[in-house]
N, C-alpha and C positions, 0 to 999 in steps of 0.2 A: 562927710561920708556917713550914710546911714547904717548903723548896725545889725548884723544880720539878728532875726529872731530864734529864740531859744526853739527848739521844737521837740515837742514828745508823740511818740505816738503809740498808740492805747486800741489792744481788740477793743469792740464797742458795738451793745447792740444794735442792728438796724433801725431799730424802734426808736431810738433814744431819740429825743426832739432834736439835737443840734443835726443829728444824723438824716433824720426826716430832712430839717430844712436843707442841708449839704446836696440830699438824692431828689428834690423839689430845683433846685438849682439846676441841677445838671438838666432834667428832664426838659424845660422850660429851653434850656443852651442848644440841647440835641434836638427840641422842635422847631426850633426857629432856625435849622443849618438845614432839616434833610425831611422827606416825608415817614407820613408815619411807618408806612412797610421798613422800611429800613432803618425802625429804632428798633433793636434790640437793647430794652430797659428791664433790670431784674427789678420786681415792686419791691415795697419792704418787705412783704410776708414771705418771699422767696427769699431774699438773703436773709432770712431767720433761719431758714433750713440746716440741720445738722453738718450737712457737707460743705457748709459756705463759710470763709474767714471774713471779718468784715472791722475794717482797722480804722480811726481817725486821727487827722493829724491835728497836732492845736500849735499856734505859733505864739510863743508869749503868750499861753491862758487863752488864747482864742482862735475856736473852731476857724479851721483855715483848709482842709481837703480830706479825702476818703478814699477807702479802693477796698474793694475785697476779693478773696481766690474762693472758685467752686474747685471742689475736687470733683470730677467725673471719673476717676481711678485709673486711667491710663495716663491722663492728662491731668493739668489744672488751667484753670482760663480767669485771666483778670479782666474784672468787670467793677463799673462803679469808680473808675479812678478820676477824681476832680480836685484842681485846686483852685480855692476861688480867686479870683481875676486879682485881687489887690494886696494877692499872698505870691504871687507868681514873681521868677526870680529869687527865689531864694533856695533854691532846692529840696522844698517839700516833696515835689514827684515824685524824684529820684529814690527819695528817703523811704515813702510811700510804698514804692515798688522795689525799693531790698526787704523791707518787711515783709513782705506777700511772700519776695523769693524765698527769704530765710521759713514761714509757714511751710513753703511748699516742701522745701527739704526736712522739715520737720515731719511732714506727712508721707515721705519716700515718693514724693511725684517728681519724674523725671525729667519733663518735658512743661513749660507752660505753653499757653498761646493766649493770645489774642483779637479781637476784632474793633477794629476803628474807622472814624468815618475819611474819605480822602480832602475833608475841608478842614480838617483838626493839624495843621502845621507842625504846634507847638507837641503836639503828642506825637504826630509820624517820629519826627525828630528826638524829640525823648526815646521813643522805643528803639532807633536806630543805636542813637550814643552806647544805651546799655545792653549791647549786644542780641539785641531779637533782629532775626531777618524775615524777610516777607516768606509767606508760606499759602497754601494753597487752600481753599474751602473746608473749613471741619464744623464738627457737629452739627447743628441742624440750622445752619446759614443756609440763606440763599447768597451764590454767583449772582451779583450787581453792580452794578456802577459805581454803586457807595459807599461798599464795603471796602476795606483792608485787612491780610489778616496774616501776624507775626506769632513766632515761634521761638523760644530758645531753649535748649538744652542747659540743664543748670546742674 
């Protein structure tokens, strides 16, 4: 039986190369599932922004996933959450996204949300277990076919 890996996870600039290559990954995943209208991608110079947290996961010393929370002030919305393919299973996500929650309480943001694509299984599914339910179009989304978009009260 294989041993799970140690896992730390660290605010981190978006800049930081491992960061870059993590948000290169993702973009690349997201283009090849859905058209470009319905990627919503923050670049790096937007999750530089004051209001964005932007965390990495390493698994045993190695860049292994990412996410970061915008605060928009009523809300906070997680964006940027990846783990890559050969880290999955071992509950980096999950780890990932108490991170971001414990940020957002740190910040007095009451509410997160979310938007996700409806061909992301493995994420529907994650956001289900840890308590986010489906909720309705916010901020400046479009209503589509591709979109999802969850909610929890924290």
């Amino acid at each position: 039986m294989k041993k799970s890996p140690q896992i730390l996870i660290t605010p981190t600039r978006a800049d930081d190369p491992e960061a870059v290559r993590l948000i290169g990954e993702l973009d690349a995943y997201l283009t090849a599932l859905y058209p470009p209208e319905c990627n919503h991608l923050l670049s790096v110079e937007e999750l530089l922004n004051p209001n964005v947290s932007f965390i990495i996961a390493k698994a045993d010393g190695t860049t292994a996933g990412c996410g970061a929370l915008v605060n928009h002030g009523d809300y906070g919305e997680i964006k940027r959450m990846y783990v890559l393919p050969e880290f999955r299973g071992h509950g980096i996500s999950v780890k990932i996204l108490k991170v971001l929650e414990e940020k957002a309480k740190e910040q007095d943001i009451k509410i997160i949300r979310l938007e996700t694509g409806y061909q992301q299984f493995e994420a529907i599914r994650l956001y289900g277990r840890e308590g986010y339910k489906r909720c309705g179009v916010f901020g400046g989304y479009a209503d589509n076919l591709v979109s999802l978009f969850f909610e929890k009260i924290i």
